[in-house]
DRENZA-966853 format. One line per field, with one value per residue (C-alpha): residue number from 1; y negated, x, z negated; residue in one letter. Coordinates in steps of 0.1 Angstrom, whole numbers, always signed. Each point is the difference from the previous one (the first is absolute). Last residue first. Layout:
N
resi	[NUM|...]
c2	[Y|...]
c1	[X|...]
c3	[Z|...]
resn	[A|...]
END
This chain:
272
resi	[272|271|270|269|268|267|266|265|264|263|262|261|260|259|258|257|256|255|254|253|252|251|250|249|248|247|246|245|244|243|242|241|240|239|238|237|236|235|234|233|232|231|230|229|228|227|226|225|224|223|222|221|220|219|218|217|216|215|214|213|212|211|210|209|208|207|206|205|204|203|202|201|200|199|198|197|196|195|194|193|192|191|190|189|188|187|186|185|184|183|182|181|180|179|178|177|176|175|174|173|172|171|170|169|168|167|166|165|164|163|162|161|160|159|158|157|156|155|154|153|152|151|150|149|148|147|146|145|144|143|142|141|140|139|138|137|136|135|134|133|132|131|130|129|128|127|126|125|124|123|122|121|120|119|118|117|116|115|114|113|112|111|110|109|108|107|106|105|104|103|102|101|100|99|98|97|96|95|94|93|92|91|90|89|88|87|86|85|84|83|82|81|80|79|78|77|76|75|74|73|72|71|70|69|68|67|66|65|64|63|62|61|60|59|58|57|56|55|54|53|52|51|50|49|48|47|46|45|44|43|42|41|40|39|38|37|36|35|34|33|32|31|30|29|28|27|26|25|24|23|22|21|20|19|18|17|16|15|14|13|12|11|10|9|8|7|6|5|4|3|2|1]
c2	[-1318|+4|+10|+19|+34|+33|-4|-30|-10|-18|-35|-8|-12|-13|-35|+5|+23|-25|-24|+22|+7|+30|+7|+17|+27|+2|+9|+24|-10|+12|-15|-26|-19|+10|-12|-38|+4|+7|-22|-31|-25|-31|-13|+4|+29|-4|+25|+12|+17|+31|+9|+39|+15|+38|+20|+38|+11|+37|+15|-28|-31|-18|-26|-35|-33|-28|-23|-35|-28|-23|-6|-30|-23|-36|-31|+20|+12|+34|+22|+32|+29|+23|+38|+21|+38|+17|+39|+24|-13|+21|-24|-37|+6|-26|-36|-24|-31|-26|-33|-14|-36|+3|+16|+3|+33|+20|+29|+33|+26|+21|+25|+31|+20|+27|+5|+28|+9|-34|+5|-19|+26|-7|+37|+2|+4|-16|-35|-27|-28|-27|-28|-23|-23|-33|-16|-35|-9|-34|+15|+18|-10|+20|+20|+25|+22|+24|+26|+10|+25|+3|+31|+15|+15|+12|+1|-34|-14|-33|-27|-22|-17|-23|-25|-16|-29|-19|-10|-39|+11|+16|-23|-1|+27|-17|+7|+37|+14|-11|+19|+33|+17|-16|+19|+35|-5|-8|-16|-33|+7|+2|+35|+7|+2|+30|+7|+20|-12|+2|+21|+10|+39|-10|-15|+26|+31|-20|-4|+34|+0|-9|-35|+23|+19|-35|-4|-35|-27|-27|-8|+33|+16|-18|+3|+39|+1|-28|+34|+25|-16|-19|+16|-18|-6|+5|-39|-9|+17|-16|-34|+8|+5|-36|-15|+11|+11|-19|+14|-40|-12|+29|-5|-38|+6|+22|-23|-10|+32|+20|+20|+7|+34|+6|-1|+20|+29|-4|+6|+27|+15|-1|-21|+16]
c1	[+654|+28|+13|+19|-13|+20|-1|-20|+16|-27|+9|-27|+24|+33|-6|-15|+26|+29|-21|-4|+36|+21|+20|-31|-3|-34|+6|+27|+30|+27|+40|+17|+4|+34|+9|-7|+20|+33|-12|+3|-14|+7|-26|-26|-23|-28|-33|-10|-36|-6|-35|-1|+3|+6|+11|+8|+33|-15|+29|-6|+18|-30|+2|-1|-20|-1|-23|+3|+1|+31|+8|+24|+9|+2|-13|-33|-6|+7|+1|-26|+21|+2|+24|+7|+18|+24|+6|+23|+39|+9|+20|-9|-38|-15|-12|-23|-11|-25|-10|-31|-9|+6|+28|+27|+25|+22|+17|+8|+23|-18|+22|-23|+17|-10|-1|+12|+34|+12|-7|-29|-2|-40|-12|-27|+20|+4|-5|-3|+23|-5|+21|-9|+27|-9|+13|-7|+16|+24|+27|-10|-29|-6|-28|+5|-30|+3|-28|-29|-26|-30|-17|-35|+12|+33|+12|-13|+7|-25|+23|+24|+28|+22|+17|+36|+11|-11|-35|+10|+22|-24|-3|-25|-1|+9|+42|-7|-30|+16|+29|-16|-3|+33|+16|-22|+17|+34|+19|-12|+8|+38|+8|+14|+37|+11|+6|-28|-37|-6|-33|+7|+0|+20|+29|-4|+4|+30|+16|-2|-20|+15|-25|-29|+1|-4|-31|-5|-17|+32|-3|-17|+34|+24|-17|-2|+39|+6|-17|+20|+30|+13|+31|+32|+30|-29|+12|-39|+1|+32|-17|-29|+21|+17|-30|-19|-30|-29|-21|-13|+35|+19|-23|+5|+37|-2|-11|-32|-13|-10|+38|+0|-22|+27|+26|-17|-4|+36|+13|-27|+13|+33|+35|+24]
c3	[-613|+20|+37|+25|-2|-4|-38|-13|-31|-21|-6|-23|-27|+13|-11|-26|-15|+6|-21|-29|-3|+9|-30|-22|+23|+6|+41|-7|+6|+29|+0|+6|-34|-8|+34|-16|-29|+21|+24|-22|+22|+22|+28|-26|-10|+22|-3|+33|+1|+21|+9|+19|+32|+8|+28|-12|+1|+3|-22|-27|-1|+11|+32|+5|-2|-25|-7|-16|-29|-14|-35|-15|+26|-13|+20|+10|+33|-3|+28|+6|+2|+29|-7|+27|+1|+16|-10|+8|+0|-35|-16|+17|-2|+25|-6|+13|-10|+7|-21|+13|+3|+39|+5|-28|+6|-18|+5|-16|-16|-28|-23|-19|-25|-16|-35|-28|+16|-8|-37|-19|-23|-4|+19|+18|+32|+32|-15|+26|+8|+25|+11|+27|+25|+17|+30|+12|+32|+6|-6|-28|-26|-32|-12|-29|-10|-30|+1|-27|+10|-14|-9|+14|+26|+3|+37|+9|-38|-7|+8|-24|+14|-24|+21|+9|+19|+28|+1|+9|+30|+18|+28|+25|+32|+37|+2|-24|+18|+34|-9|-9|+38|+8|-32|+10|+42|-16|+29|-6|-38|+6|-15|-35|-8|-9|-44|-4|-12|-33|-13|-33|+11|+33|-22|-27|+27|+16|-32|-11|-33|-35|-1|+6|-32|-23|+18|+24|-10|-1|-30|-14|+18|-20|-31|+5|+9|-32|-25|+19|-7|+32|+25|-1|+23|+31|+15|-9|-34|-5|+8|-28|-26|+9|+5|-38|+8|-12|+27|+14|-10|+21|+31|-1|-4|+28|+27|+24|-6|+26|+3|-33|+10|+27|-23|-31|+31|+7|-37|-6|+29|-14|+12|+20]
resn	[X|X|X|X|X|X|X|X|X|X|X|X|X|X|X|X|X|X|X|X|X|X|X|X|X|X|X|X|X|X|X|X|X|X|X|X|X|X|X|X|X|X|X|X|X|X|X|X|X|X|X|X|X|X|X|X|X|X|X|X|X|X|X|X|X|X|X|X|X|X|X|X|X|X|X|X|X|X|X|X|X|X|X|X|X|X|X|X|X|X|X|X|X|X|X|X|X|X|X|X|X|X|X|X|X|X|X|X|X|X|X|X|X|X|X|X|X|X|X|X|X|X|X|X|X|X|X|X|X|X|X|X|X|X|X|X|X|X|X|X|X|X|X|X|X|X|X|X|X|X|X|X|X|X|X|X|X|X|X|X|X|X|X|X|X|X|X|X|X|X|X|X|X|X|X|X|X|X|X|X|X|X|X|X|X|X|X|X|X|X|X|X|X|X|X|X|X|X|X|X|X|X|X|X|X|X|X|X|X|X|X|X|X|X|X|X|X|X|X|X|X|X|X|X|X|X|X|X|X|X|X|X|X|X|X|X|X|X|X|X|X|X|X|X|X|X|X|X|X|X|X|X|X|X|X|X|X|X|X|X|X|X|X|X|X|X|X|X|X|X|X|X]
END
């Protein structure tokens, strides 16, 4: 019976259009890569780490029990869904998604920087993907946070945050709104101000949601999306998710602009 590891890597594979394309974009040679898939071979420690920056999970999580990884990256099991008329939350939706303008031309990945709800004063980089789905536009954010001091970069070092959302375009706003796919206790919303230029590149907003702190604290704070491309190296893009400090060299002057003033108003709903 094939491994965890070997089911987990499946289900992963599973949103990519094929494994070829997953094998060129890891440089993993297909037929190593197939008997990790089939469970004949397990990866090095070094290609288990590559493997899960890809995909933006830790190298730990691929061994779990299969039903514990599926709910922890948020896939839905394998029985058929509902018809939406008899969904009371997917009829509540639909009319958002038949009358709402298309998002097709912000598709792909951003940068997200915001000034850190549950560590002020730093800024918080996550990895945004947003893809269209049957008609629906569906985004996922990354966030990783040290919880430690210490620069070993190991998995038990950082906690994991893994957003599910939707999309919406109403009137000249861009709305989403996501919930925390691991732990199931927070939603939060994010509205951007669209771009009407030919060629996205950064896009303006607030965001709304709650500390990590024992009081979960509401918060709101700027956020500026910074596109990436509809293709990426993800490996190299993970990398990046993590705190700064506000001076830190690799956040440019324009990002700080544009989140400077935004106090973070704890308990209120607004911004200087």
């Amino acid at each position: 019976m094939p491994s965890p590891l070997a089911h987990n890597l499946r289900l992963l594979c599973s949103h990519y259009r094929s494994i070829a394309e997953i094998c060129r974009k890891l440089a993993i040679n297909r037929a190593q890569f197939n008997k990790y898939l089939s469970g004949q071979s397990r990866p090095t420690v070094y290609n288990l780490k590559r493997i899960g920056d890809f995909f933006g999970v830790e190298s730990y999580e691929l061994g779990l029990p299969h039903e514990q990884f599926a709910k922890l990256v948020g896939a839905r099991g394998g029985e058929p869904s509902a018809p939406a008329a008899s969904d009371p939350l997917s009829s509540l939706l639909q009319p958002l998604s038949e009358h709402g303008g298309s998002l097709a031309r912000y598709c792909g990945y951003y940068f997200e920087y915001a000034n850190c709800m549950s560590v002020p004063g730093s800024i918080l980089l996550s990895l945004v993907h947003l893809r269209e789905e049957n008609g629906h536009y569906l985004f996922e954010r990354q966030e990783r946070q040290e919880r430690s001091s210490g620069a070993s970069g190991q998995a038990e070092d950082w906690v994991r945050c893994r957003y599910l959302g939707a999309a919406f375009n109403l009137q000249d706003r861009l709305f989403l709104v996501d919930y925390e796919s691991l732990t199931l206790n927070e939603i939060s919303q994010t509205i951007l101000i669209p771009s009407f230029k030919s060629r996205i590149t950064r896009l303006n907003g607030l965001k709304t949601g709650v500390s990590s702190g024992d009081r979960r604290t509401p918060a709101c704070t700027r956020v500026v999306w910074d596109y990436l491309g509809s293709e990426i190296n993800r490996v190299n893009a993970y990398r990046q998710v993590m705190l700064y400090a506000p001076d830190d060299p690799r956040i440019d002057d324009d990002i700080r602009q544009r989140l400077a003033g935004a106090q973070i108003r704890h308990g209120l709903f607004e911004i200087d």
